[in-house]
KEDOGU-55753 format. One line per field, with one value per atom (N, C-alpha, C): residue number from 0; residue in one letter; atom name; x negated, y negated, z negated. Coordinates in steps of 0.001 Angstrom, whole numbers. Each point is the difference from the previous one (the first is absolute). Layout:
# KEDOGU-55753
k	c(NUM ...)
r	c(a ...)
a	c(CA ...)
x	c(X ...)
y	c(Y ...)
z	c(Z ...)
***
This chain:
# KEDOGU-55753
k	c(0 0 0 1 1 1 2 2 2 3 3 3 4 4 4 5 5 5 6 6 6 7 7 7 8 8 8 9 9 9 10 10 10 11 11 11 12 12 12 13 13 13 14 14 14 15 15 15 16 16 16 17 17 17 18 18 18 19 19 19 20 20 20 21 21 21 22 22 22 23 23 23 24 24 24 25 25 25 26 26 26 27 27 27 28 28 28 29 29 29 30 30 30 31 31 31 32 32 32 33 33 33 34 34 34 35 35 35 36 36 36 37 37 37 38 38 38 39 39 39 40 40 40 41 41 41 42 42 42 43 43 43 44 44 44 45 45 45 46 46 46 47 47 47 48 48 48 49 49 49 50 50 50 51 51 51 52 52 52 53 53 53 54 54 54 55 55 55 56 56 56 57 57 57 58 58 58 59 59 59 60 60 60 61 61 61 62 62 62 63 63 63 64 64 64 65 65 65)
r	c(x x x x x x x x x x x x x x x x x x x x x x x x x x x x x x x x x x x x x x x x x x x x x x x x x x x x x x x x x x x x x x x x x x x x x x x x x x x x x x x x x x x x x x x x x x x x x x x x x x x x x x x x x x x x x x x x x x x x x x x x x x x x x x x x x x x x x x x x x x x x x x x x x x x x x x x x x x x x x x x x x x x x x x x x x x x x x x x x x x x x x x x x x x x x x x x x x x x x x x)
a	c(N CA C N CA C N CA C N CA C N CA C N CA C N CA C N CA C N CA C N CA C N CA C N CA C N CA C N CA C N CA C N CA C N CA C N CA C N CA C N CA C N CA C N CA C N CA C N CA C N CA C N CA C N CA C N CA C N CA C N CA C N CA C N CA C N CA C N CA C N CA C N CA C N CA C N CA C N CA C N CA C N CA C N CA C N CA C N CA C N CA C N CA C N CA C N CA C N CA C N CA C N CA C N CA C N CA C N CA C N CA C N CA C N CA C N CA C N CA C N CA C N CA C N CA C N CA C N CA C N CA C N CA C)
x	c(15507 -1109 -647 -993 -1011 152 -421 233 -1721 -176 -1490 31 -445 -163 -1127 -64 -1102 -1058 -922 -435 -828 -224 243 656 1630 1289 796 -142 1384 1167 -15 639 316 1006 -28 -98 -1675 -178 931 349 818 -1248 -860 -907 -1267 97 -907 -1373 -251 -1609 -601 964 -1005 -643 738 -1148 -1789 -380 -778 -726 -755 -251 -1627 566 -1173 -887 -1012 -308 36 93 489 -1184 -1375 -1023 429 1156 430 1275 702 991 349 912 382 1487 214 1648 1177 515 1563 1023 366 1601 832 966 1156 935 287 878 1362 511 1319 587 1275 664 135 -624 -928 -703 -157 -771 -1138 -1556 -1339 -161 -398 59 -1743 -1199 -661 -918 -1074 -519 -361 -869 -329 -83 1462 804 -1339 -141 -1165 490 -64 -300 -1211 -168 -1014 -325 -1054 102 -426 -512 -958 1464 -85 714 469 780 590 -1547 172 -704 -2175 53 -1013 -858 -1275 -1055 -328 -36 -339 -1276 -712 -1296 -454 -614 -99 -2138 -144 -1109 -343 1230 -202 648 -604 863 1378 562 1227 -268 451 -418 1089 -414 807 1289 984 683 515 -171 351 1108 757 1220 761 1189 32 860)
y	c(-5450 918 221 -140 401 1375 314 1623 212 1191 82 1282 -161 1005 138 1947 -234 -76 -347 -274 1236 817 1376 617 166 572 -630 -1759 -1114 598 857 354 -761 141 -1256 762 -224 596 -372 1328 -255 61 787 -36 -876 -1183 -618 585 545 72 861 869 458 19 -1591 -595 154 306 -442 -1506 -738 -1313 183 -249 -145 -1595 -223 -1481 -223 -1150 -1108 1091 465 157 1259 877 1046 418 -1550 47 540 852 152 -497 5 143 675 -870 506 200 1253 516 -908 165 -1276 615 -810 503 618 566 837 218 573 208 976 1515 932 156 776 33 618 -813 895 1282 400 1679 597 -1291 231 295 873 461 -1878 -259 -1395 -1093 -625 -1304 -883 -424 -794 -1681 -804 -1470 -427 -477 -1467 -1155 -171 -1106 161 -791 134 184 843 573 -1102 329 -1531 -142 -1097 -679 261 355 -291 -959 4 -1422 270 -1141 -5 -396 -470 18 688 1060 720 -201 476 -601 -1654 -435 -1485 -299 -578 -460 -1071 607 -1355 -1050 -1059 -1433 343 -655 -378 -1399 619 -1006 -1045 -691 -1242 403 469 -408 -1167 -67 -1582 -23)
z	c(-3931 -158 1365 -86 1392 453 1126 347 419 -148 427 483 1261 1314 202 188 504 1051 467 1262 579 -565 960 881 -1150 532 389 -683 205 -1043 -919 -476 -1514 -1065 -779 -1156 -380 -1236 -1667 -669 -1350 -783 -380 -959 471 -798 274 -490 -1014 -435 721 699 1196 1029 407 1084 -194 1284 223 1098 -630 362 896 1277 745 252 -108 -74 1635 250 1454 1204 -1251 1403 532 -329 -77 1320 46 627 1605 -343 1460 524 1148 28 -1103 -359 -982 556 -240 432 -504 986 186 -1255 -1070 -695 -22 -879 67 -1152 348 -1360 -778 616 -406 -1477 -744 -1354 1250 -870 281 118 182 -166 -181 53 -15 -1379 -138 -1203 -787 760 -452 638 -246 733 520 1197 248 367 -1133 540 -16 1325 554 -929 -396 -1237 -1508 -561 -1064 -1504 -400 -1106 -938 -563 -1396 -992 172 -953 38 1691 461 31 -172 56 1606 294 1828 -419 -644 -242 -658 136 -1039 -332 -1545 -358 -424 143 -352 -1515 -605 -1460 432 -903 336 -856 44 -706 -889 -1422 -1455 585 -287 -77 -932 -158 -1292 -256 -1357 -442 -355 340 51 -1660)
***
């Protein structure tokens, strides 16, 4: 299982849905991780959220079923 820290505190967030996802143009320095629970209101990772379009406004192409 992955661990996901967060880059505010470096701390290792348990509830995931409360991240908040800052996009790349956003980024600052990330605290060095730890073994610490977050303690923060809203866990902050660097990085475009699950299941993000990095293009956004573009259609995606149909894929052929095979």
């Amino acid at each position: 299982m992955v661990e996901i820290h967060c880059h505010a505190c470096g701390g290792f967030i348990s509830e995931p849905e409360r991240i908040s996802y800052l996009l790349p143009s956003n980024i600052k320095t990330a605290a060095a991780p730890h073994s610490a629970f977050c303690m923060c209101a809203r866990p902050v990772v660097y990085g475009p959220p699950p299941g993000y379009v990095s293009s956004s406004g573009m259609e995606m192409p149909d894929h052929p079923k095979a």
